[in-house]
Kinemage of the C-alpha trace (Angstrom):
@kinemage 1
@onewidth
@group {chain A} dominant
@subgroup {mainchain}
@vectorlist {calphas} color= white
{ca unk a 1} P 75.891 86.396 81.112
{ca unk a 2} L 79.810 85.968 81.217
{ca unk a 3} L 80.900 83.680 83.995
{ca unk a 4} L 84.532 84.994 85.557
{ca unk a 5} L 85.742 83.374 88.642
{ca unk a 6} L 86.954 85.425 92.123
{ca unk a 7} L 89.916 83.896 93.114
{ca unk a 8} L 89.562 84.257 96.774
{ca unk a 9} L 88.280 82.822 99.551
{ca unk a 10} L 87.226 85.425 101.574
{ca unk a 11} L 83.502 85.109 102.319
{ca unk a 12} L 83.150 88.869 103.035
{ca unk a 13} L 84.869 89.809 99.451
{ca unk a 14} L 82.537 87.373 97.682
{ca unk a 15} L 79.916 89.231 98.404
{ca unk a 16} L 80.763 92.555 98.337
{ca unk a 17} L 81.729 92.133 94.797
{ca unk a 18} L 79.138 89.846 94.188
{ca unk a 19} L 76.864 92.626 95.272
{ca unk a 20} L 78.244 95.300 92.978
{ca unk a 21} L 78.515 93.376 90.308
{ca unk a 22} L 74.794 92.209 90.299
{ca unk a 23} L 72.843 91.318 86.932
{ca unk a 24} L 76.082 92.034 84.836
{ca unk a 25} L 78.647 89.442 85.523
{ca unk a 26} L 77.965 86.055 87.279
{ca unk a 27} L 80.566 85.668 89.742
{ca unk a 28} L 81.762 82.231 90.467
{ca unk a 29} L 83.863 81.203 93.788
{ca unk a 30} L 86.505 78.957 94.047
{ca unk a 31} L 84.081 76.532 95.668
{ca unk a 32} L 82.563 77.042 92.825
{ca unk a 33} L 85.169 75.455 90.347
{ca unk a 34} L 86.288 73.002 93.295
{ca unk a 35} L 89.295 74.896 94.542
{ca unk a 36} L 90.318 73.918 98.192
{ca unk a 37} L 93.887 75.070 98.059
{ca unk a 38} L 94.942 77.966 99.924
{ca unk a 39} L 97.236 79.916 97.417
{ca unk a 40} L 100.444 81.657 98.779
{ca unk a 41} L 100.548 85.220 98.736
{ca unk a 42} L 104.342 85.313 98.544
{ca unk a 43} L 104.348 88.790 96.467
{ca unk a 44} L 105.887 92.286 97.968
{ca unk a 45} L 103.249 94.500 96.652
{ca unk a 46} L 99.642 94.109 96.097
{ca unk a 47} L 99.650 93.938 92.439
{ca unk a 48} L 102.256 90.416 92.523
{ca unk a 49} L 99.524 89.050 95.098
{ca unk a 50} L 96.657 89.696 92.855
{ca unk a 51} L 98.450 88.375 89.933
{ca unk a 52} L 99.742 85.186 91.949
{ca unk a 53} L 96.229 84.178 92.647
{ca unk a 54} L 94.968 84.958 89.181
{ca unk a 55} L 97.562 82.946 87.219
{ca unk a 56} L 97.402 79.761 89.740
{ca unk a 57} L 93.154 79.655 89.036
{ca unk a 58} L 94.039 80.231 85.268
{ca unk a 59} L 96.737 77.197 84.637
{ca unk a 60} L 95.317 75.048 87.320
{ca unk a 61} L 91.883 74.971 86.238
{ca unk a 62} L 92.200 77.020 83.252
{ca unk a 63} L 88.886 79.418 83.728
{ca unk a 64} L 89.269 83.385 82.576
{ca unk a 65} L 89.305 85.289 86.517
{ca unk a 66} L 90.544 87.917 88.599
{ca unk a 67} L 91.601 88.484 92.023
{ca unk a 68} L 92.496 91.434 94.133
{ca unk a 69} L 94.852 91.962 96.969
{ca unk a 70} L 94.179 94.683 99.089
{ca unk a 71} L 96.318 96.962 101.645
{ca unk a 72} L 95.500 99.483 104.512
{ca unk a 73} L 98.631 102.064 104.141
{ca unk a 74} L 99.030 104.666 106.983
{ca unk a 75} L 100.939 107.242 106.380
{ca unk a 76} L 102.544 107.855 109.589
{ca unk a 77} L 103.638 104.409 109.508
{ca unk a 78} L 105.543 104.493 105.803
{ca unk a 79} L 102.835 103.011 104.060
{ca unk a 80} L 102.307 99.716 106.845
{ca unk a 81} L 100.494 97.385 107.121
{ca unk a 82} L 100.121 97.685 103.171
{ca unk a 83} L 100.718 94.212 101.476
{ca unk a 84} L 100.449 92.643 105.302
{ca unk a 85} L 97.422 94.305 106.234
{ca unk a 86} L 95.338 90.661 106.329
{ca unk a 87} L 98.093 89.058 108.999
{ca unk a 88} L 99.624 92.254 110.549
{ca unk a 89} L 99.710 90.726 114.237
{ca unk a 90} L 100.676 87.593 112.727
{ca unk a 91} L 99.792 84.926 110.513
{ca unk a 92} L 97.316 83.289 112.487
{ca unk a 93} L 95.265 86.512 113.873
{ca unk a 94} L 92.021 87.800 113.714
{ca unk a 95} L 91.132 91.080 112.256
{ca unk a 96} L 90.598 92.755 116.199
{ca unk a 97} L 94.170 91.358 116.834
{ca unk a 98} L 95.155 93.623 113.584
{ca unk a 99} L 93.083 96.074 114.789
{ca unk a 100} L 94.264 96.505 118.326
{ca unk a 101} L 98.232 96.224 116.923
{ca unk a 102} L 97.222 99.183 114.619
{ca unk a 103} L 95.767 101.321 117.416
{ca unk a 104} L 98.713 100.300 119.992
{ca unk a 105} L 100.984 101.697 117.056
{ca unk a 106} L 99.362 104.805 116.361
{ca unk a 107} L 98.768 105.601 120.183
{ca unk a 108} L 101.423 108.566 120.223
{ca unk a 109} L 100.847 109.231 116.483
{ca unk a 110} L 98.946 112.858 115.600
{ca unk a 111} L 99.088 112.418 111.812
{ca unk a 112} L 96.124 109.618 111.172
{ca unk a 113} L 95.833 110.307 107.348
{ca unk a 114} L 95.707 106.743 105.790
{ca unk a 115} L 94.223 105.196 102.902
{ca unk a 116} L 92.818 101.674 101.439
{ca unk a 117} L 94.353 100.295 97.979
{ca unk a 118} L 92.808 97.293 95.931
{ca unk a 119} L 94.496 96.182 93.134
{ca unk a 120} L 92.491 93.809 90.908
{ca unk a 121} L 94.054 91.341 88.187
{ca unk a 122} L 92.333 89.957 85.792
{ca unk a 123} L 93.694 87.079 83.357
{ca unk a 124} L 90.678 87.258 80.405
{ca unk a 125} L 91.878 85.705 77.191
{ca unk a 126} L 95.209 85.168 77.560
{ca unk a 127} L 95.600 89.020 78.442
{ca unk a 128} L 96.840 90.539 81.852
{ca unk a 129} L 95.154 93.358 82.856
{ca unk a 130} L 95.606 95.450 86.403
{ca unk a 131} L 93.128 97.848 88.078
{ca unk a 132} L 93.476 100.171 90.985
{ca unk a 133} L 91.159 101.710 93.526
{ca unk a 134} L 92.254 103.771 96.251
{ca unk a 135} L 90.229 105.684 98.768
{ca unk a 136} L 92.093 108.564 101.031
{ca unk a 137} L 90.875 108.695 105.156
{ca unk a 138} L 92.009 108.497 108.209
{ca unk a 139} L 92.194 106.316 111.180
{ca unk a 140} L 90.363 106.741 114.247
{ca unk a 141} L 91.120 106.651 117.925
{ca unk a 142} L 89.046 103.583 118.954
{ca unk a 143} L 86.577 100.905 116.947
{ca unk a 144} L 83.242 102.334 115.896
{ca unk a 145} L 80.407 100.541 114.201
{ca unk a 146} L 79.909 96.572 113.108
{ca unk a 147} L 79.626 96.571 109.491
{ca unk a 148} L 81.876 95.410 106.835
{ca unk a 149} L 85.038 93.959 107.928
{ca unk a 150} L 89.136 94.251 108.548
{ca unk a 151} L 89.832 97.549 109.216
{ca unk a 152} L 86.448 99.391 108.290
{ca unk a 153} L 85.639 100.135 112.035
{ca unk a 154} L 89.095 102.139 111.939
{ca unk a 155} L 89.003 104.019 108.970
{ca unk a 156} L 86.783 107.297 108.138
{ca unk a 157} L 87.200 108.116 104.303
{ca unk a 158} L 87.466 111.894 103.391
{ca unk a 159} L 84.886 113.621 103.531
{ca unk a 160} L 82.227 111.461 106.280
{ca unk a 161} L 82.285 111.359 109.581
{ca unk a 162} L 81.259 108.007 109.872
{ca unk a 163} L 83.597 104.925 109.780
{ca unk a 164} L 83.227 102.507 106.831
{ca unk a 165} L 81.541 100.334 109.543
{ca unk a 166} L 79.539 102.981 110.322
{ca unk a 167} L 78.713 103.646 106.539
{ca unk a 168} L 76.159 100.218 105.956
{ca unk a 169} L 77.282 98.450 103.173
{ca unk a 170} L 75.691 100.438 100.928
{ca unk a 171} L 77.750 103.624 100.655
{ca unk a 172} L 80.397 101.462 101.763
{ca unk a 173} L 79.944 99.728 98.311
{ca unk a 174} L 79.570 102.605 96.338
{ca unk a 175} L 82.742 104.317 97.664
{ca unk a 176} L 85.239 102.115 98.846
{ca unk a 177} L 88.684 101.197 97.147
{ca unk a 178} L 86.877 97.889 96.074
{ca unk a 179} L 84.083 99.372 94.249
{ca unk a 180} L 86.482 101.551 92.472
{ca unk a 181} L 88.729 99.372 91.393
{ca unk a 182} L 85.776 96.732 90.469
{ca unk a 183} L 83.864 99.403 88.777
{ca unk a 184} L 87.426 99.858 86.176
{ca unk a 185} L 87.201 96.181 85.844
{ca unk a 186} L 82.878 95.933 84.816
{ca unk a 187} L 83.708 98.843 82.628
{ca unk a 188} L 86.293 96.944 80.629
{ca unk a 189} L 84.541 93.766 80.787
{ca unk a 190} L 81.469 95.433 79.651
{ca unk a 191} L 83.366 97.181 76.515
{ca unk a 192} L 84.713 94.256 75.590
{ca unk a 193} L 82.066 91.796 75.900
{ca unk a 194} L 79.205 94.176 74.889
{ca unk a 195} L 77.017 93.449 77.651
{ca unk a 196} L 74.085 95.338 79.136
């Protein structure tokens, strides 16, 4: 089975793409490969994050990998918290701090449509490669459900009427902006390893 390293250290993101990748990729961690450092997202948009993470793993410890970066954008808010979504009430916050600075900011606000973004970049062979998954909601008026993580107790994706938190991991994992951008990544990695 091909070994590719996740370069982040996000617990919750571990998993959930540890889950959907299950019995076709073998996921390893940065613990994994004995990365401690905390790597700088210094990047303006989601895709220089993910790619800023990807190439330090690849030249400091020279393993093939990807890693994502991943933005809540609300519309009525011109696309914010975006690439700041993970620190929007400040660097050292929590995600109900982010949370309640979201809802404080959309008190007044009628127009809720909003919508998650991953972008994944994977450095495989000396080749770049980006992939996108976007999911279209809105956000709601107050915190329902304790699943998943972030924002998902905010935001209901078209077409439920239950929040990501709501959802169970499950759906959530079949659905989200995550799983569609990881599910462009297996499929590549699956054409061009050949693996079943």
């Amino acid at each position: 089975m091909k070994k590719i390293v996740f370069a982040t250290n996000n617990r919750h993101k571990l998993e959930e793409i540890r889950r959907i990748t299950a019995g076709t990729l073998e996921i390893l961690s940065l613990a994994d490969i004995g990365c401690n450092e905390e790597i700088d997202e210094t990047g303006s948009t989601l895709e220089e994050n993910a790619l800023i993470k990807a190439v330090y793993i690849r030249n400091h410890y020279g393993h093939d990998c990807f890693a994502d970066d991943t933005g809540l954008e609300v519309e009525a808010l011109g696309g914010e918290p975006g690439v700041y979504s993970a620190r929007y009430a400040g660097d050292a916050c929590r995600a109900d701090d982010n949370m309640e600075k979201l809802l404080t900011e959309m008190r007044d606000l009628e127009n809720r449509n909003a919508r998650f973004r991953t972008v994944i970049a994977l450095l495989c062979d000396g080749e770049r490669h980006l992939f996108e998954g976007v999911i279209r909601g809105s956000i709601t008026r107050e915190k329902r459900g304790s699943d998943g993580f972030g924002y998902d107790p905010l935001f209901l994706p078209e077409g439920y009427n239950q929040t990501f938190a709501e959802l169970g991991n499950e759906v959530k994992n079949r659905i989200s902006h995550r799983a569609l951008a990881t599910a462009k990544l297996m499929h590549y990695l699956l054409d061009r390893f050949h693996t079943v």
